[in-house]
C-alpha positions in Angstrom: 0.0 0.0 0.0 1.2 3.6 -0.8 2.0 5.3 2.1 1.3 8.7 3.4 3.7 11.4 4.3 3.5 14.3 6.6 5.7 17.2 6.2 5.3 20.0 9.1 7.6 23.0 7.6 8.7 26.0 9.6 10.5 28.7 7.4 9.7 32.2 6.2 10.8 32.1 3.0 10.3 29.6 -0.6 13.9 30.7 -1.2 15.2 29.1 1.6 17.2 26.2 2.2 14.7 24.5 4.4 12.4 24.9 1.4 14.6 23.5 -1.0 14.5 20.7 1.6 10.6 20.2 2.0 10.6 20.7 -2.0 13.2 17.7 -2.4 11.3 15.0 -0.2 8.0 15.9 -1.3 9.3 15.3 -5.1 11.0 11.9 -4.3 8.7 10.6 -2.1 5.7 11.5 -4.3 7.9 9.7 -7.2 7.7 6.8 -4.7 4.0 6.7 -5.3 3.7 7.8 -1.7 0.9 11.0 -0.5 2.7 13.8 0.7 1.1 16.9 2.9 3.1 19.5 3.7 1.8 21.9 6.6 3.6 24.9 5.9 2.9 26.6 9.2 3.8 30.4 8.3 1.8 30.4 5.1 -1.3 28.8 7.5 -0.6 31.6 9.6 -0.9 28.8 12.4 -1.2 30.0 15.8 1.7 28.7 18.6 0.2 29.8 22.0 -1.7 27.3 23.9 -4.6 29.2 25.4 -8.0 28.3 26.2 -9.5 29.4 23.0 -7.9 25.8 21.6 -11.3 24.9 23.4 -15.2 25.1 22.0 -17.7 26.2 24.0 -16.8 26.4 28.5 -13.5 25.1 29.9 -13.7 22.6 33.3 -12.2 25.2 35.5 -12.0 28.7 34.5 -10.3 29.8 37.6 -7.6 27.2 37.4 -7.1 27.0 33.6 -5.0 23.0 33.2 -4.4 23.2 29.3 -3.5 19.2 29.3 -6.5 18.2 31.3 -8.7 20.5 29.4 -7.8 19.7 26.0 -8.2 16.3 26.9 -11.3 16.6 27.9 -11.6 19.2 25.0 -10.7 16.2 22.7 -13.0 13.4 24.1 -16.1 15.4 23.3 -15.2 16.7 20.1 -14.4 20.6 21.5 -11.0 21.5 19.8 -10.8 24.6 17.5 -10.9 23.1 13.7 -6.6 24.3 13.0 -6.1 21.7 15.3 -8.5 18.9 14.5 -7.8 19.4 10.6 -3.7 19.0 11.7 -4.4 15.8 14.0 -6.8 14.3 10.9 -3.7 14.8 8.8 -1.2 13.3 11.0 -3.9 10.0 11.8 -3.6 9.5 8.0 0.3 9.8 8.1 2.9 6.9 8.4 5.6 9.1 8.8 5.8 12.8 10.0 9.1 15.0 8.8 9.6 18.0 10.6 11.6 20.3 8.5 13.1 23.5 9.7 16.1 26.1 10.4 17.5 25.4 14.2 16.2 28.1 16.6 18.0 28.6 20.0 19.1 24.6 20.0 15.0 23.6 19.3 12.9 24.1 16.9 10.9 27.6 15.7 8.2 28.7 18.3 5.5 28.4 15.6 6.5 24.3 15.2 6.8 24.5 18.9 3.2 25.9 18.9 2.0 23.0 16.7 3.4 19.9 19.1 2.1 21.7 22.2 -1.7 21.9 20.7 -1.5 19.6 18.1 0.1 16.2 20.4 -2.9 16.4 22.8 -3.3 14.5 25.5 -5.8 11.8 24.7 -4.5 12.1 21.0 -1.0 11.7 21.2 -0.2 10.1 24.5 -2.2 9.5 27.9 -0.7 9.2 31.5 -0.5 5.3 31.2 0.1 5.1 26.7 3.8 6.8 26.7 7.2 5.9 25.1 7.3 2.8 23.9 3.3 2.5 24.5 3.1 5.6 23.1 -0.5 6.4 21.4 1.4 7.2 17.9 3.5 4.1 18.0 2.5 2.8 14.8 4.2 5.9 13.2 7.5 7.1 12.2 8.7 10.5 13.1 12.0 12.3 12.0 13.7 15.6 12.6 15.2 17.6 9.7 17.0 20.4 9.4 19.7 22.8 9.2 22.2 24.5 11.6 23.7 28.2 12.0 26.6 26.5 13.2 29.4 23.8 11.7 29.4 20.1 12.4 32.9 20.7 14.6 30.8 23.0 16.9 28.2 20.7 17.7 31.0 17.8 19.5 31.8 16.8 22.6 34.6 19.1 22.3 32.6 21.6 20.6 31.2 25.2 21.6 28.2 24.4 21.4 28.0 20.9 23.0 27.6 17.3 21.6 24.9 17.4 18.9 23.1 14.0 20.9 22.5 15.7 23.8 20.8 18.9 22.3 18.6 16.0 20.3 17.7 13.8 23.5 14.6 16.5 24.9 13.0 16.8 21.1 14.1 13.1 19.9 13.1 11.1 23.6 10.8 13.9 25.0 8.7 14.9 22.8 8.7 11.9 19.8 9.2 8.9 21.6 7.2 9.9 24.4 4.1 10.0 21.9 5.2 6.4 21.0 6.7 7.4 17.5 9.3 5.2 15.7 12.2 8.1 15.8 14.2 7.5 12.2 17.8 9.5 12.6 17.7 13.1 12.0 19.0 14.6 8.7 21.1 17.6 9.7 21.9 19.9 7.1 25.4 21.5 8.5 26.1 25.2 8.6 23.8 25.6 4.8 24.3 29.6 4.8 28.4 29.2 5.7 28.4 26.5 2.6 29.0 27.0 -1.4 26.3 26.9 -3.6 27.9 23.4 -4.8 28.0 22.3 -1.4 24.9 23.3 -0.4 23.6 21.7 -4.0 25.9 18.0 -2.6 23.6 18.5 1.3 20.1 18.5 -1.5 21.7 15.7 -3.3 22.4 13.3 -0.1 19.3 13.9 1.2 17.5 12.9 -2.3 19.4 9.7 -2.2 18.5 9.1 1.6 14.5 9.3 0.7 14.9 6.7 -2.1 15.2 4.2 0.9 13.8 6.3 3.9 10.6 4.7 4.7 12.8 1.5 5.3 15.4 3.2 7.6 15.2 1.3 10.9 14.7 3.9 13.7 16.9 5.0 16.9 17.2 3.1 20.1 15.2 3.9 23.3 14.3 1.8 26.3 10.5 0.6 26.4 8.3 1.2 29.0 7.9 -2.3 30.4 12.2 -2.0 31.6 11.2 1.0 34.2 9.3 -0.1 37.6 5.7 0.9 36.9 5.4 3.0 40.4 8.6 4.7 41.0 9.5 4.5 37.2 13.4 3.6 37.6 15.0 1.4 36.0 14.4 -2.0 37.1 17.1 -4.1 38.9 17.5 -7.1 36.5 17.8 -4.1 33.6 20.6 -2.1 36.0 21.8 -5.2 37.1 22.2 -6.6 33.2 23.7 -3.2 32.0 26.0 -2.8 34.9 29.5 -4.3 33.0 28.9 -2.5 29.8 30.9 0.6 28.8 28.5 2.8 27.6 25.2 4.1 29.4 21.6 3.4 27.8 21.1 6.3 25.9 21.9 9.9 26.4 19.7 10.6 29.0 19.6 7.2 31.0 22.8 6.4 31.3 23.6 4.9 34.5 26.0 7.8 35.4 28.6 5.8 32.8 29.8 7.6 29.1 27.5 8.7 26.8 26.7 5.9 23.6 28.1 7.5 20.7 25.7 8.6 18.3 23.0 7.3 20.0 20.8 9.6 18.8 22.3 10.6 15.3 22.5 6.6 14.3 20.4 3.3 14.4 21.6 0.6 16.4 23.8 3.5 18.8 
């Protein structure tokens, strides 16, 4: 069966890198016979605050506004604002959501930012007991791609700015994994505006080749649910226990006080 992309774009301009990007996949994958929908936040004009007026009609508690338990309950009965029902019908269609956009302060732009905080409602996207690996969305593939202000040598463990895996980890583990998406590696488009136009033209030209074969990519490692302790939510003993010789911690952010896995979240199978 052909299957259906979701591209969520975040940049100002069609000159851009980022939409030479969004332009690329949607031609391959299209040519792949797959459905592509791009979501092309600033032209939509989409709105990034979370407020109550996500919500139709009256909220639970007015005086003590909870955005997650409202839009829940917001959700269950059919009360969100259309932007957001239209963007959650288009991402229960989807097998794979790319987000595609320019690095803004180490995280993506506040207008995608606005789109995971009301889009990936509770209910919708994850519940108190369906997270991670039991994640509501895990039947999906997710993936991160974009560019840098910065070079590759910046982004190290010796680097400036700090080791590219660890800036990933909150986005990557907190926000796609914890909705149960399959997390394919990022595609990080190095320093694009410090780069020749035939560089810049070689960055299009790997990621072209890289789509050819993306829906078959096997995604990034993360512990599932059932290895933490379902009250305290450590890490059970037979996992610490089993893990306790190797070198290398879990993942970036659980691991056991040991090094960091290389690559772990830049690379399958780190």
């Amino acid at each position: 069966m052909a299957k259906k992309v979701l591209i969520v774009f975040a940049h100002q301009s069609s000159a851009s890198f980022n939409a030479a990007a969004k332009s690329a996949a949607v031609e391959v994958l299209t040519a792949q016979g797959c459905t592509v929908e791009v979501s092309d936040l600033y032209a939509m004009n989409f709105k990034a605050a979370a407020t109550a007026e996500d919500i139709k009609g009256d909220v639970k508690d007015a005086e003590h506004f909870r955005y997650q338990e409202e839009t829940r309950l917001a959700w269950e009965e059919g009360r969100l604002v259309e932007d957001i029902t239209a963007e959650q019908t288009k991402l229960t269609e989807a097998d794979l959501l790319i987000f595609q956009f320019p690095m803004y302060w180490f995280s993506v732009p506040a207008i995608m930012k606005g789109w995971i905080d009301r889009v990936l409602t509770c209910g919708f996207a994850f519940t108190g007991e369906k997270r991670y690996s039991q994640g509501l969305l895990k039947e999906k593939k997710a993936m991160l791609s974009f560019t840098t202000g910065s070079l590759e040598s910046m982004f190290s463990s010796t680097g400036i700015n700090g080791d590219m895996n660890v800036t990933l980890w909150p986005i990557q583990n907190g926000i796609l994994h914890y909705c149960g998406f399959q997390v394919l590696p990022p595609q990080i488009f190095w320093a694009p505006s410090c780069a020749s136009p035939e560089a810049r033209q070689t960055m299009l030209e790997g990621w072209r080749s890289r789509l050819q074969g993306l829906l078959e990519e096997k995604p990034l490692s993360f512990i599932s649910l059932d290895c933490f302790d379902p009250k305290a939510f450590q890490l059970t003993p037979d996992v610490q226990e089993k893990h306790a010789s190797q070198e290398f911690g879990l993942t970036v952010g659980i691991h056991l006080g040991k090094p960091l896995p290389p690559q772990n979240q830049m690379k399958a199978g780190c």
